[in-house]
Backbone as JSON Lines, residues from 0, in Angstrom:
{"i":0,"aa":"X","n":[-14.33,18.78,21.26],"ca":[-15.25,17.67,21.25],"c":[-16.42,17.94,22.19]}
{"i":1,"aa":"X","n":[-15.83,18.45,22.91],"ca":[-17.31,18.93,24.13],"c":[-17.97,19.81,23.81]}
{"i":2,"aa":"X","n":[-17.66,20.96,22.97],"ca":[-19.09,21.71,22.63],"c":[-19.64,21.01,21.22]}
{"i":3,"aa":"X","n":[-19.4,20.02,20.49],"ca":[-19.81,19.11,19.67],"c":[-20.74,18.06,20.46]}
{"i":4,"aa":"X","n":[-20.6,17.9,21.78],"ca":[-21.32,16.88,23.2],"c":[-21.04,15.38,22.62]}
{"i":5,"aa":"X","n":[-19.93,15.36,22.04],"ca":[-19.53,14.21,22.81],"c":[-18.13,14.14,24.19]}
{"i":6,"aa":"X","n":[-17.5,13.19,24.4],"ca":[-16.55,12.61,25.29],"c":[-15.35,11.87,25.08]}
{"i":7,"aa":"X","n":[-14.52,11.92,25.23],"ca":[-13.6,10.76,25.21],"c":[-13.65,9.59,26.08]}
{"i":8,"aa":"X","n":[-13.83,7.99,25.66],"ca":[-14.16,6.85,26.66],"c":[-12.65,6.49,26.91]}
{"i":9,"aa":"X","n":[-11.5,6.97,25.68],"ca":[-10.44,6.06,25.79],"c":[-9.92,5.79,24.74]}
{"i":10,"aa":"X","n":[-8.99,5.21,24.25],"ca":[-8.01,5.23,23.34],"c":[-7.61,4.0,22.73]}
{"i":11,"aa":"X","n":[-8.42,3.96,21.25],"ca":[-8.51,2.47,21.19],"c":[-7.66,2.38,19.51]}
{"i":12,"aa":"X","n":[-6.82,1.12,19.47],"ca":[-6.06,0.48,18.6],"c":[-5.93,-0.64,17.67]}
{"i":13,"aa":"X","n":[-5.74,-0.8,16.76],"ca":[-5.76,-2.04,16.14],"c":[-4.35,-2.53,15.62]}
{"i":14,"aa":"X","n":[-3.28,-3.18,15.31],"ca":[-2.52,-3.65,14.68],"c":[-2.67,-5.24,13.83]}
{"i":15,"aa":"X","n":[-1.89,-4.94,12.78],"ca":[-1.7,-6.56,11.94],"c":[-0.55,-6.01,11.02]}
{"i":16,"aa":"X","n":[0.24,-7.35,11.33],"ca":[1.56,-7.39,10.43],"c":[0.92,-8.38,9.6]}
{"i":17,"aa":"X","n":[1.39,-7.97,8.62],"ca":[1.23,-9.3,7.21],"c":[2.36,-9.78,6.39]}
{"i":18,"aa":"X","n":[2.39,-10.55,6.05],"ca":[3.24,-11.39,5.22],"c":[2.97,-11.77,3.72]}
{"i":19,"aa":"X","n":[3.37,-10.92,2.92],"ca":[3.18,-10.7,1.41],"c":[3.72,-11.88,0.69]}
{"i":20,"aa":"X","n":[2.57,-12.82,0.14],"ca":[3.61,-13.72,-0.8],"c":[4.33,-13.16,-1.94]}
{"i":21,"aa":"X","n":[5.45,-13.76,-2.0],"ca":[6.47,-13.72,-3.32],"c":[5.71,-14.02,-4.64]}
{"i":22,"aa":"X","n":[6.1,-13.45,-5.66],"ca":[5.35,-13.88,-7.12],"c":[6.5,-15.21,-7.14]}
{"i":23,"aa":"X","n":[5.99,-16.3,-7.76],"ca":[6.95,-16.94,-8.52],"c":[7.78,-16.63,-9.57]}
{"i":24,"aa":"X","n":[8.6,-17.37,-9.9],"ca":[9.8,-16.74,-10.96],"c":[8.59,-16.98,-12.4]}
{"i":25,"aa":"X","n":[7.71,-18.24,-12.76],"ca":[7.28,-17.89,-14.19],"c":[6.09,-16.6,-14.27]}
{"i":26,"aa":"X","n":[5.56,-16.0,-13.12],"ca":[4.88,-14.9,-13.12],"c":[5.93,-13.7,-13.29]}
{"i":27,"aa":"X","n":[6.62,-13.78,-13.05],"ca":[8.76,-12.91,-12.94],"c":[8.7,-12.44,-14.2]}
{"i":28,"aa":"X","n":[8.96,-13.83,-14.83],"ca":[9.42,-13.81,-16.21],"c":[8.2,-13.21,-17.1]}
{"i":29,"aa":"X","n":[7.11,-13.51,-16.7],"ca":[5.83,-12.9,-17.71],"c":[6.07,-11.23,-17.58]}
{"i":30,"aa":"X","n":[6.17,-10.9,-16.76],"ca":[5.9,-9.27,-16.62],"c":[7.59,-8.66,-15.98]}
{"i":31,"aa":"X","n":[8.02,-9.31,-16.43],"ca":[9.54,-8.1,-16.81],"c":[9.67,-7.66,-17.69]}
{"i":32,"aa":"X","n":[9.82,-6.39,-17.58],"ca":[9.81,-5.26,-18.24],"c":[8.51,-4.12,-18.26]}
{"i":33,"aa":"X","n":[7.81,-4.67,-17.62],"ca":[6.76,-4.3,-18.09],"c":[5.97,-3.43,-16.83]}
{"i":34,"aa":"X","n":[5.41,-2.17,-16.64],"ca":[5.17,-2.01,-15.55],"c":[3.63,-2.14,-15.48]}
{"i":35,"aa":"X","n":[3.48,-3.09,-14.11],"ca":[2.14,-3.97,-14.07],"c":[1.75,-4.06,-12.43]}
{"i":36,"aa":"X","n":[0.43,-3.65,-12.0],"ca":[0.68,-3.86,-10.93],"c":[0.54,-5.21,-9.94]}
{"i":37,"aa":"X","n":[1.41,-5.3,-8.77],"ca":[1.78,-6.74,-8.45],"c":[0.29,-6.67,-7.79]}
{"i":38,"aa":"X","n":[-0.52,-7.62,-7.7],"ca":[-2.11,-8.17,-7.39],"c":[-2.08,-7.95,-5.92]}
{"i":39,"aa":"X","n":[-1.13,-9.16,-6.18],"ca":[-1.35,-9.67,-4.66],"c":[-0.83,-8.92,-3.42]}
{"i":40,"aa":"X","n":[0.31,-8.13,-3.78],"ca":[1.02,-7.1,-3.01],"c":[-0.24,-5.85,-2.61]}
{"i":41,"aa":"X","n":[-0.63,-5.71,-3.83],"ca":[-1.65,-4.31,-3.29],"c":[-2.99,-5.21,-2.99]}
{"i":42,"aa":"X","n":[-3.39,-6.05,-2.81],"ca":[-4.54,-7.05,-2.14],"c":[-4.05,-7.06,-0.42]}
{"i":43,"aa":"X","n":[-2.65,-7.72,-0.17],"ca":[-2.3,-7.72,1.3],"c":[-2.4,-5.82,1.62]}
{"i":44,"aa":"X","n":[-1.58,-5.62,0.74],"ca":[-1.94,-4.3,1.62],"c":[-3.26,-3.64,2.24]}
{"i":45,"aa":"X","n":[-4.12,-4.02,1.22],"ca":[-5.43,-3.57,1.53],"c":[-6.28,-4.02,2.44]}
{"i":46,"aa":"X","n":[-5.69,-5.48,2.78],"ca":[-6.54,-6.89,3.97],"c":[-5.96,-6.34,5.1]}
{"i":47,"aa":"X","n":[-4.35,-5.98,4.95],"ca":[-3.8,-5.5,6.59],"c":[-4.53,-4.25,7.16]}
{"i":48,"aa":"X","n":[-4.49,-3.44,5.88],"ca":[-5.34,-1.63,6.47],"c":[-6.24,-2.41,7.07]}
{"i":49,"aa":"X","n":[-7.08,-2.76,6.45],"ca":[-8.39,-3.26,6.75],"c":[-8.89,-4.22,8.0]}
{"i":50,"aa":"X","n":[-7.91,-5.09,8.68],"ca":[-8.23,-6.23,9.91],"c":[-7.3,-4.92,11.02]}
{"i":51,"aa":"X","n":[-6.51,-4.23,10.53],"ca":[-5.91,-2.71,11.78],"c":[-7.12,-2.01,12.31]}
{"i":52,"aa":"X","n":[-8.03,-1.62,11.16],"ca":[-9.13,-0.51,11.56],"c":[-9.74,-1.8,11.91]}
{"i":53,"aa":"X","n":[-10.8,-2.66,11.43],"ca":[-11.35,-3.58,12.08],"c":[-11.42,-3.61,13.83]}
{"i":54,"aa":"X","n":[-9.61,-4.09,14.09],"ca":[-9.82,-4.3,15.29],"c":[-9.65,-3.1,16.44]}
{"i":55,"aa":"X","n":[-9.38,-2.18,15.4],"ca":[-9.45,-0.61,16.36],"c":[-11.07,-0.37,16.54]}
{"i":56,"aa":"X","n":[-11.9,-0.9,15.86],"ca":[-13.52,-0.7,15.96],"c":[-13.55,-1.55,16.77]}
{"i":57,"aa":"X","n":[-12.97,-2.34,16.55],"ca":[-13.39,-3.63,17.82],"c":[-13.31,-3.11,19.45]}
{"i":58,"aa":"X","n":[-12.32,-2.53,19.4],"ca":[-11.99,-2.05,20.56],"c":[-13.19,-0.63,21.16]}
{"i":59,"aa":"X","n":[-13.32,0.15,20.48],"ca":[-14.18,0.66,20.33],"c":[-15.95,0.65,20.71]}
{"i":60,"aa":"X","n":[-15.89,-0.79,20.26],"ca":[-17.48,-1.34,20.52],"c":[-17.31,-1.66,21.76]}
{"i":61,"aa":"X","n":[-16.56,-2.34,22.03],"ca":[-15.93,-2.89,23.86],"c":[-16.05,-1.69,24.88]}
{"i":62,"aa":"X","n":[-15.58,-0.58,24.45],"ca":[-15.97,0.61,25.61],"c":[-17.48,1.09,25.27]}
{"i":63,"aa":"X","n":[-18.29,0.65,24.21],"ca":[-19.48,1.41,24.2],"c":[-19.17,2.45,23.29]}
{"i":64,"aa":"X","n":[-17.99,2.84,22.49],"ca":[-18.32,4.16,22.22],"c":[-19.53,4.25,21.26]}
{"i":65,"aa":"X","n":[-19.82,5.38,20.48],"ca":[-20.45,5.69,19.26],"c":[-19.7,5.86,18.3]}
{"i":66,"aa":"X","n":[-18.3,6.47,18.0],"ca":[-17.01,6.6,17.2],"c":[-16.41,6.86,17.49]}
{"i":67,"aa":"X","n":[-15.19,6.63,16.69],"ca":[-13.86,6.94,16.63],"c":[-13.14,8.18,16.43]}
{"i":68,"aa":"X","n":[-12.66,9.43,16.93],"ca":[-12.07,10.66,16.26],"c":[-10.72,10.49,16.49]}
{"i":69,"aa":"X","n":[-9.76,11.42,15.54],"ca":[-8.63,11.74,15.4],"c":[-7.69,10.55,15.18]}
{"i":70,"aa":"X","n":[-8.28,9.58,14.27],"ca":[-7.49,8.2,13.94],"c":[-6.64,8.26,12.83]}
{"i":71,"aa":"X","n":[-5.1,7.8,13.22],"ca":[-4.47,7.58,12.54],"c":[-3.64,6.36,12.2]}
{"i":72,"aa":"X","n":[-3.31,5.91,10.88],"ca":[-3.06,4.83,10.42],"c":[-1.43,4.83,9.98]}
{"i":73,"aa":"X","n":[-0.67,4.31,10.51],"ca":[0.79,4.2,10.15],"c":[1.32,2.84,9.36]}
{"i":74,"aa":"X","n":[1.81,2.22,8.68],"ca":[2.32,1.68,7.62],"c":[3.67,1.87,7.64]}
{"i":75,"aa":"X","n":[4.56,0.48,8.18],"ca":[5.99,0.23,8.08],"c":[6.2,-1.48,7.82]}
{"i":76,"aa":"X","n":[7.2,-1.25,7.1],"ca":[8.04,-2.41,6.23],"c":[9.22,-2.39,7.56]}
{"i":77,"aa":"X","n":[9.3,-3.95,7.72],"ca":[10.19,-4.46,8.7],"c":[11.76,-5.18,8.17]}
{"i":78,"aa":"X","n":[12.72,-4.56,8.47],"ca":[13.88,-5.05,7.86],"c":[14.12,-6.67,8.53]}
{"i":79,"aa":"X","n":[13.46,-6.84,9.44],"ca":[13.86,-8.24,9.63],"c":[13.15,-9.38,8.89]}
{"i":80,"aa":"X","n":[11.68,-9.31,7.85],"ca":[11.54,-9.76,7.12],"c":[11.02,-9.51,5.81]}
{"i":81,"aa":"X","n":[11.53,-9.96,4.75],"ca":[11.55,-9.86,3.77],"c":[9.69,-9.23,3.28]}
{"i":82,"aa":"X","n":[9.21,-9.08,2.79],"ca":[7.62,-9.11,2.75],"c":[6.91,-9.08,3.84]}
{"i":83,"aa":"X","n":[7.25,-8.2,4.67],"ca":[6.47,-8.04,5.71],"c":[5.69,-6.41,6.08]}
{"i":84,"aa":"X","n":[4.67,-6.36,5.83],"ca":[4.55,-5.22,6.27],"c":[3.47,-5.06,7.18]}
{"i":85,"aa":"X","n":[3.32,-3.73,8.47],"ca":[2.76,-3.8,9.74],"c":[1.4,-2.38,9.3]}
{"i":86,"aa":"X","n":[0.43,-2.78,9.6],"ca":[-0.7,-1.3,10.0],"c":[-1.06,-0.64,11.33]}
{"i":87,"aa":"X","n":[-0.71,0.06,12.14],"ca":[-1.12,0.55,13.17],"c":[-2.0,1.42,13.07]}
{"i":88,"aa":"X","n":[-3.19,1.24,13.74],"ca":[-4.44,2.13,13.51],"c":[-4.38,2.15,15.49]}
{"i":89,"aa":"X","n":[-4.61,3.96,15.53],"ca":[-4.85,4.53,16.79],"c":[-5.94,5.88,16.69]}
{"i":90,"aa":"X","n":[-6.8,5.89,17.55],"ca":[-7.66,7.1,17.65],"c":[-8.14,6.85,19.09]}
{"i":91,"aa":"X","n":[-9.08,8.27,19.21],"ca":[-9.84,8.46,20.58],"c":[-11.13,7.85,20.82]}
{"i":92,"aa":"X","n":[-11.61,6.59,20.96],"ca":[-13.01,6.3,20.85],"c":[-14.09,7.64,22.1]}
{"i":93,"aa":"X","n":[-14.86,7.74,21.65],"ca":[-16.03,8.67,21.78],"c":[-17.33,8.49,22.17]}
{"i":94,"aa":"X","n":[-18.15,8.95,23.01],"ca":[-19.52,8.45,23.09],"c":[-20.72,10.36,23.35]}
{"i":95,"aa":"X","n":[-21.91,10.22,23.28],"ca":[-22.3,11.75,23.21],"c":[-22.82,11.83,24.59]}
{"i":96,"aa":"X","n":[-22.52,13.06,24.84],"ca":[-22.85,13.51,26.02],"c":[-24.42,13.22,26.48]}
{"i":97,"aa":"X","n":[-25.12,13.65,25.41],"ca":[-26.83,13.63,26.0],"c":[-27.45,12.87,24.02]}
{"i":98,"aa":"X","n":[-28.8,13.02,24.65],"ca":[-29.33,12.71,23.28],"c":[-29.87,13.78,22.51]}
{"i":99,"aa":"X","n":[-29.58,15.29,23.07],"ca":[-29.99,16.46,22.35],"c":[-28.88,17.41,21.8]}
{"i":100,"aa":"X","n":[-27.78,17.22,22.0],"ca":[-26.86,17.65,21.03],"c":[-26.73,17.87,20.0]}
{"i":101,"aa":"X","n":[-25.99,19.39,19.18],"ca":[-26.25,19.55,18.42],"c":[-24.74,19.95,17.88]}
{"i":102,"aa":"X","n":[-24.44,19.51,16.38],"ca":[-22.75,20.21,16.21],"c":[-23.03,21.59,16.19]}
{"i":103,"aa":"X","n":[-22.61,22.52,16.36],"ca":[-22.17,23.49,15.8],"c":[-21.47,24.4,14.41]}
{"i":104,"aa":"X","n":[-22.02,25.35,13.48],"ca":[-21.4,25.11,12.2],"c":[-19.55,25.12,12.36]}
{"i":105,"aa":"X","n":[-18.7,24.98,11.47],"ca":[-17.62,24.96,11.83],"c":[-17.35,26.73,11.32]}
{"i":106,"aa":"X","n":[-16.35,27.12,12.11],"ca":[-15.67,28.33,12.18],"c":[-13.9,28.29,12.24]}
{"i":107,"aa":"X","n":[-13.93,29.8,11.33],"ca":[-12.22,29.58,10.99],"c":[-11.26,30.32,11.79]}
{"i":108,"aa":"X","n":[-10.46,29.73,12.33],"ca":[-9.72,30.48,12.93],"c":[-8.26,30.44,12.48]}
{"i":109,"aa":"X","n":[-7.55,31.45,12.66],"ca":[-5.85,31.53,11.9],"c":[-5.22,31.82,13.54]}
{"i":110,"aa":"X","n":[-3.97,30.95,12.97],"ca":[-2.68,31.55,14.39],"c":[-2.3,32.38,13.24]}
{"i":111,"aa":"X","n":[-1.53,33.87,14.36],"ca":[-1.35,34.37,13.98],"c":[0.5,34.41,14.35]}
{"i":112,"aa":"X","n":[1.48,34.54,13.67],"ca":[2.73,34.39,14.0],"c":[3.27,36.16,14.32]}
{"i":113,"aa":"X","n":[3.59,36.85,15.37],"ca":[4.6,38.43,15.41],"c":[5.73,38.25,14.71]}
């Protein structure tokens, strides 16, 4: 990151558990058998990703950075409730060293295993 000129400010996070409504039984009965995708299930999923990174930016703006690197997003279903599922968003917030920085092209390097 430093010959790229930026920094690390700190280590910023977001979480949200959500709570997936149930289809009712006459929406049940319409689409059994049938493979269809559930709306509303892949809608929450997409609102939870989405308010995780949110408030990992949030956090982010709070130290000043400029961005976020090396963020990752984890996704777990909780056995203690039924329709529940959690997003954890974590990365390194970042800010640039100067205002004349420049990346560098990228270059390949291999480990090599004896």
């Amino acid at each position: 990151m430093l010959r790229t000129g930026y920094r690390p400010v700190g280590m910023v996070m977001g979480n949200c558990v959500y709570h997936v409504a149930r289809q009712g039984m006459g929406q049940w009965f319409k689409q059994v058998g049938q493979n269809v995708e559930m709306s509303n299930y892949t809608q929450a999923l997409y609102d939870a990703r989405e308010l995780a990174m949110e408030r990992m930016q949030a956090e982010a703006i709070s130290l000043r950075a400029q961005g976020v690197v090396g963020a990752q997003i984890n996704e777990r279903s909780h056995g203690w409730g039924s329709h529940v599922i959690e997003f954890f968003a974590v990365g390194t917030a970042v800010i640039s060293i100067s205002d004349t920085h420049e990346v560098p092209a990228p270059s390949l390097s291999l480990l090599l295993n004896d």
